[in-house]
C-alpha atoms as an extended CHARMM CRD file, in Angstrom:
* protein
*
        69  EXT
         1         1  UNK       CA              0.0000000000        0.0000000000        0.0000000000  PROA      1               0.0000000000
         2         2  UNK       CA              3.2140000000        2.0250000000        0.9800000000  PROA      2               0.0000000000
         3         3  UNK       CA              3.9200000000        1.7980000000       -3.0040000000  PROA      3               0.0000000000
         4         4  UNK       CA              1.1110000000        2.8630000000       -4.1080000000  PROA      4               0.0000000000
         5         5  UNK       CA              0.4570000000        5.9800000000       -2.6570000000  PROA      5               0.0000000000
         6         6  UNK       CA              2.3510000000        9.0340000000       -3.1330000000  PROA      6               0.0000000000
         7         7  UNK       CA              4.4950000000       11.3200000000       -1.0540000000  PROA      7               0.0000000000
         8         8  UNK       CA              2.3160000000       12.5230000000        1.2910000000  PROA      8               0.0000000000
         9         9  UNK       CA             -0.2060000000       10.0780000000        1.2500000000  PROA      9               0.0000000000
        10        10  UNK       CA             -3.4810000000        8.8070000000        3.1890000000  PROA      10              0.0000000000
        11        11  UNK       CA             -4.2190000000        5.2590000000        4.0710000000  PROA      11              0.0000000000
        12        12  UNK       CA             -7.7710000000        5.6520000000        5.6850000000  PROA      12              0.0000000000
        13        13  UNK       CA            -10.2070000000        2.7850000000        6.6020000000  PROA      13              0.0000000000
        14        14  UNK       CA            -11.4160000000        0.3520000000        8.5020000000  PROA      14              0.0000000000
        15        15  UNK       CA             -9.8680000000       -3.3080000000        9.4970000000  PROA      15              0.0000000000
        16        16  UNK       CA            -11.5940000000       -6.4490000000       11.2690000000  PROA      16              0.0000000000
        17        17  UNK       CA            -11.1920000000       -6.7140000000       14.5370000000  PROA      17              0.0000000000
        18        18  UNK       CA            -12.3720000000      -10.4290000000       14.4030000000  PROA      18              0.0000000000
        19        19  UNK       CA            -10.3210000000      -13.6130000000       15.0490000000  PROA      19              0.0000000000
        20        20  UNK       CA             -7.7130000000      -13.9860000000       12.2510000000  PROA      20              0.0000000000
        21        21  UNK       CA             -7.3090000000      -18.0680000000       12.6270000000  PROA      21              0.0000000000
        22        22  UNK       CA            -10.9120000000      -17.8160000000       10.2010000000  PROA      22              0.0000000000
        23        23  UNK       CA            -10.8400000000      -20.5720000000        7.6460000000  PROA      23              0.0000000000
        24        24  UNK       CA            -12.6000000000      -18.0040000000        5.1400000000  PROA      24              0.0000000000
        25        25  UNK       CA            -13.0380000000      -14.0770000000        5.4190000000  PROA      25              0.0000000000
        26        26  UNK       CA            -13.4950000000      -11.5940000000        6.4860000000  PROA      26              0.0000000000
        27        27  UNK       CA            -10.2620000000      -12.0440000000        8.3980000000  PROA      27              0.0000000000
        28        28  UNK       CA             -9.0970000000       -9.5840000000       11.0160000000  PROA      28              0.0000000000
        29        29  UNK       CA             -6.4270000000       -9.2520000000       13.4790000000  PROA      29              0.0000000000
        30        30  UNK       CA             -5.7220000000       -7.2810000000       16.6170000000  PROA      30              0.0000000000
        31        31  UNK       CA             -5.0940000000       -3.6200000000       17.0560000000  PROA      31              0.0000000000
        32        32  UNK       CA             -1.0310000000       -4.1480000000       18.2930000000  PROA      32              0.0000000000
        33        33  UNK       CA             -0.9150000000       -6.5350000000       15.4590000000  PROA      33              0.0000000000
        34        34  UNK       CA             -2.0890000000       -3.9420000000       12.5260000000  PROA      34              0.0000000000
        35        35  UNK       CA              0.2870000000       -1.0280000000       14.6080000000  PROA      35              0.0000000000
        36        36  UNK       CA              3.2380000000       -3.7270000000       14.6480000000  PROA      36              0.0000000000
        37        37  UNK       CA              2.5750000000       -4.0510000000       10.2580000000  PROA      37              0.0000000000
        38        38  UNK       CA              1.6410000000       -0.7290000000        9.3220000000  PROA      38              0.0000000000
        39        39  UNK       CA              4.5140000000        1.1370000000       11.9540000000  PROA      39              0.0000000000
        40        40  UNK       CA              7.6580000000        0.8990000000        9.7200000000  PROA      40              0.0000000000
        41        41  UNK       CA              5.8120000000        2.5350000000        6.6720000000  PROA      41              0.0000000000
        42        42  UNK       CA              3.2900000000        5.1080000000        7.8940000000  PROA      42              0.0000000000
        43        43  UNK       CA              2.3730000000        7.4710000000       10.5320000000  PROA      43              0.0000000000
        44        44  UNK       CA             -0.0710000000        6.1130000000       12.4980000000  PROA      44              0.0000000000
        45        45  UNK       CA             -2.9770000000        8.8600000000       12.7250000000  PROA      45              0.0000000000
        46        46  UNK       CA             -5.7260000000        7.2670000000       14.3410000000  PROA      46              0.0000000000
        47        47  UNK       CA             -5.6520000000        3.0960000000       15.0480000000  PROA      47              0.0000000000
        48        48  UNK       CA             -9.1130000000        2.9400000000       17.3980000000  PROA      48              0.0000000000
        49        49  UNK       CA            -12.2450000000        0.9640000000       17.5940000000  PROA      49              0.0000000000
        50        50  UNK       CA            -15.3000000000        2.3010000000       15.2630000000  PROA      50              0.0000000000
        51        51  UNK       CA            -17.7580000000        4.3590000000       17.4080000000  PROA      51              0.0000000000
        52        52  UNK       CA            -19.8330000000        4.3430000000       14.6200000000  PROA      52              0.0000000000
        53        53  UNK       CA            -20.6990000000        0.1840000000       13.4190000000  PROA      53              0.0000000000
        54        54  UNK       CA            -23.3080000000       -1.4760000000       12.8570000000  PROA      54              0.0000000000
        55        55  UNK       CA            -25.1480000000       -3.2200000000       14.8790000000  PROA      55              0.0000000000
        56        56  UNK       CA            -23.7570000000       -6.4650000000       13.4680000000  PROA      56              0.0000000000
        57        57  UNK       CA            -19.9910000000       -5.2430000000       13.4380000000  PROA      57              0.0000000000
        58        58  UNK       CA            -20.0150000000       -3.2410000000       16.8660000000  PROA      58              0.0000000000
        59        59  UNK       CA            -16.7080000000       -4.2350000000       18.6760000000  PROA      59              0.0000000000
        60        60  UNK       CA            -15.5920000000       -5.8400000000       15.3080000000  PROA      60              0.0000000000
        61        61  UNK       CA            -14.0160000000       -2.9320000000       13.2580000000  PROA      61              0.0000000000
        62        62  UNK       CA            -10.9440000000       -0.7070000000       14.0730000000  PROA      62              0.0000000000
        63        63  UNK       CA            -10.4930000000        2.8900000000       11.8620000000  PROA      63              0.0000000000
        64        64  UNK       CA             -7.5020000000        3.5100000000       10.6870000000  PROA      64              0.0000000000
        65        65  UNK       CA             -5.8470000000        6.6780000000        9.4980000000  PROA      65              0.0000000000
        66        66  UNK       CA             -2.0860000000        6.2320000000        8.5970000000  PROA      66              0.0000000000
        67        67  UNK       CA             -0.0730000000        9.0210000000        6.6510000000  PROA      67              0.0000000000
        68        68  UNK       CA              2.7720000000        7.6620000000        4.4940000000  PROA      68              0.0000000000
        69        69  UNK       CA              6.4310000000        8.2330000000        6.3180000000  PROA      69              0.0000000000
């Protein structure tokens, strides 16, 4: 994602929460495991859980805002 983006890029949106051992998607993984991936290649902005979910999702969805080091 780091590639793609230019400069002074944005990464913004939101991840799964949800146990990452799933034998199909969505997948997910935990909020110190997305900060120990993205880290080395962006600013992390915002890495919190989503106030705003539905019903279904509440407590299953992190937002993300990372800005490109």
């Amino acid at each position: 994602m780091s590639d793609l983006l230019n400069s002074s890029g944005i990464l913004a949106g939101v991840l799964f929460t949800i146990d990452k051992n799933r034998s199909e998607p969505p997948f997910g993984g935990t909020i110190e495991e997305y900060r120990k991936l993205f880290e080395p290649l962006f600013k992390i902005e915002t890495l919190e859980p989503c106030y705003n979910s539905v019903p279904d999702r509440k407590n299953k969805e992190v937002f993300i805002q990372f800005k490109k080091k």
